[in-house]
N, C-alpha and C positions, 0 to 999 in steps of 0.2 A: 563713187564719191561725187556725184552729182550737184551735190548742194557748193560746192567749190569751185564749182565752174566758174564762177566773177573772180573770186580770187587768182585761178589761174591765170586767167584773160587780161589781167590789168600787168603779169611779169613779164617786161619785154622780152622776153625769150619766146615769148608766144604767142606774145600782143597782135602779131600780123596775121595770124590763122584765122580758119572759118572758123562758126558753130560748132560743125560735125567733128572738124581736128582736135580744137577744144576739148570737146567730151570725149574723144577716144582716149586723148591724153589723163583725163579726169575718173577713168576707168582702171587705170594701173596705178592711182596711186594710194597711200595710206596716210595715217594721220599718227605724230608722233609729238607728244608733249613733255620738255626738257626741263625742270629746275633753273633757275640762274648759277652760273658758275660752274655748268654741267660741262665737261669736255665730250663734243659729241662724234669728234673722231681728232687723232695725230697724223702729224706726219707723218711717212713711210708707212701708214698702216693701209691695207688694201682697199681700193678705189671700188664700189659698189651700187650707191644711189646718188642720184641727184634729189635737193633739200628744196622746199620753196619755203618763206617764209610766211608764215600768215598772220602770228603776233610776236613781238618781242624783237630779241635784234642778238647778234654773236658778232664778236671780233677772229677777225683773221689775224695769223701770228705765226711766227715763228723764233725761233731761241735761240743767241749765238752760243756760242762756244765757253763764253762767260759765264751763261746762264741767264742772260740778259734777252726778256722781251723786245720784240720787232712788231707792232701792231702794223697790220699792212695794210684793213681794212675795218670797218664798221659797217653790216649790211642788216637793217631793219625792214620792215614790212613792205611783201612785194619783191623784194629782193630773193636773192639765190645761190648757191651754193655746191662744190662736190661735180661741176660738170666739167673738170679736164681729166678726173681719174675715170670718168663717166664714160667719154668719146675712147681715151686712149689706152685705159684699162690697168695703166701704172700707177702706183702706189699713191697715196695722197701728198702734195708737196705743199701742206700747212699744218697749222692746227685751228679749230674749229673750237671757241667756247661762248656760252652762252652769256649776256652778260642782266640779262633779264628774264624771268619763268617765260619760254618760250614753245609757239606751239610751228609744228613744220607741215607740208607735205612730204611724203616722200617717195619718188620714184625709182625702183628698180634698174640696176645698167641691163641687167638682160631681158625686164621687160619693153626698156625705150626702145632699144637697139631693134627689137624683132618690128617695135612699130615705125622708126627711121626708115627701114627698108622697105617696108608695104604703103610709107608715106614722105615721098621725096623733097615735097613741098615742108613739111615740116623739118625733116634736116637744113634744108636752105636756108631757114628763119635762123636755126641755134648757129649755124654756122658766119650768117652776118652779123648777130649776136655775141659770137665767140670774139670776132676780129674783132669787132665795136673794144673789149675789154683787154684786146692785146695793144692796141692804141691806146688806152685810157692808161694802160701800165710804161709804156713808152714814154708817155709823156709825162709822168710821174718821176721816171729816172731822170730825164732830161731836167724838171726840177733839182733834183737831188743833185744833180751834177753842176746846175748853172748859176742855181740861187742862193743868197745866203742865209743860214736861220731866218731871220724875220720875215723873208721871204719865203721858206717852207710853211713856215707855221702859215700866214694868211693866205696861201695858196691850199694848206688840205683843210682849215677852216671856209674857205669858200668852197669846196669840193663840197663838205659835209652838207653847210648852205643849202648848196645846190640840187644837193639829192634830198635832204631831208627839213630843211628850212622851208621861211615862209619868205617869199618875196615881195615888197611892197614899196612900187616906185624903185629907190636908189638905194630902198634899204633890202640888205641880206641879213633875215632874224634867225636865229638857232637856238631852239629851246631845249633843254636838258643838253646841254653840250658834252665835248669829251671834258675827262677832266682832264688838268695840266700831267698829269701821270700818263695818260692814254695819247694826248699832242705830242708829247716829250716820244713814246715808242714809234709813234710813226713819223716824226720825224728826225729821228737822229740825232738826238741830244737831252740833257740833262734836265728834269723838272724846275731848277734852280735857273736856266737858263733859259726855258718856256715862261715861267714869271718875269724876267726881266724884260724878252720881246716883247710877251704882252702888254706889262708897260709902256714899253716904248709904242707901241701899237697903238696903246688909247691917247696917251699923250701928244702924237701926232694926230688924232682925231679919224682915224682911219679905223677904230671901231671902239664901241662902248659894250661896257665889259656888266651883266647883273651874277644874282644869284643863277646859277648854272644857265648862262642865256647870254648869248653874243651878239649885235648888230655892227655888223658892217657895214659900210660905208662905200657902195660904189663909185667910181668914177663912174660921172655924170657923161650922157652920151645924147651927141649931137641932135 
């Protein structure tokens, strides 16, 4: 799979490799094209490939007890997926759905693993990688624990920004945004009460709200 080699190269998983690691990696993988709304694996079901993204975008989730969606994540192009059941070999601990026709790579756990070991430098990448994203979730709960609504919602509104927005000067723009159904699962409350922060959010002037498209409003830096 050769022709994929820039796609690889640009997911920080493997952004820091040479050429040559590059293409070995680009060698084991294959090409897998999803539906929107396709569940491309559940929880608890066995851990097997790592997914790279190459168009479209899937939400991460999980379901409490109620039957109630947990959106944990949004990972669109470039992004990646599937790589703790990968390393560890336990069963998957999400669920994976598509939320637009998406197209993936996909590499094998017993294809990486035979290459990890014949290529040590490239373990060291996924493994700085790995911990980059157990910080990134640490500090997600530390949210969750410390702020209030209005303070969750513009805090994963500027995560989103930040991964997938455009930034210009003071402004943080986000186009096709979540919608208030998808802000409400990932953070922890009611659609009914996602509308009334963001209210409260453009009314303080701390972001302007269009058709599916948000700007925020950075504090201004010295």
């Amino acid at each position: 799979m050769k022709q994929y080699i820039g796609n690889i190269k640009t997911v920080n998983l493997f952004s820091s490799l040479q050429y040559n690691e590059i293409e070995a990696i680009s060698r084991i993988t294959s090409l897998k094209h999803y539906p929107k709304s396709y569940t491309v694996f559940q929880e608890g079901e066995e851990g097997n490939a790592l997914y790279i993204v190459i168009n479209g975008k899937v939400k991460v989730s999980l379901y409490g007890e109620d039957g109630r969606e947990y959106v944990l994540d949004i990972i669109g192009k470039d992004g990646f997926f599937g790589e703790l059941s990968l390393i560890d070999g336990l069963p998957r601990s999400a669920n994976i759905i598509t939320i637009e026709n998406s197209e993936f790579l996909v590499i094998r756990r017993a294809d990486l693993l035979k290459l990890l070991m014949e290529n040590p430098k490239i373990t060291i990448s996924i493994l700085k990688i790995l911990s980059k994203r157990l910080r990134a979730a640490d500090e997600r709960i530390r949210g969750f624990a410390f702020l209030n609504v209005e303070g969750r919602i513009l805090k994963y509104l500027t995560e989103i920004g930040e991964k997938t927005g455009i930034r210009i000067k003071n402004y943080l723009i986000i186009e096709n945004s979540p919608t208030q159904i998808e802000i409400a699962s990932s953070c922890g409350c009611s659609r009914e009460t996602v509308s009334r922060m963001l209210k409260s959010l453009i009314e303080k002037g701390i972001i302007n709200a269009g058709k599916r498209r948000y700007t925020i409003n950075l504090p201004s830096t010295p």
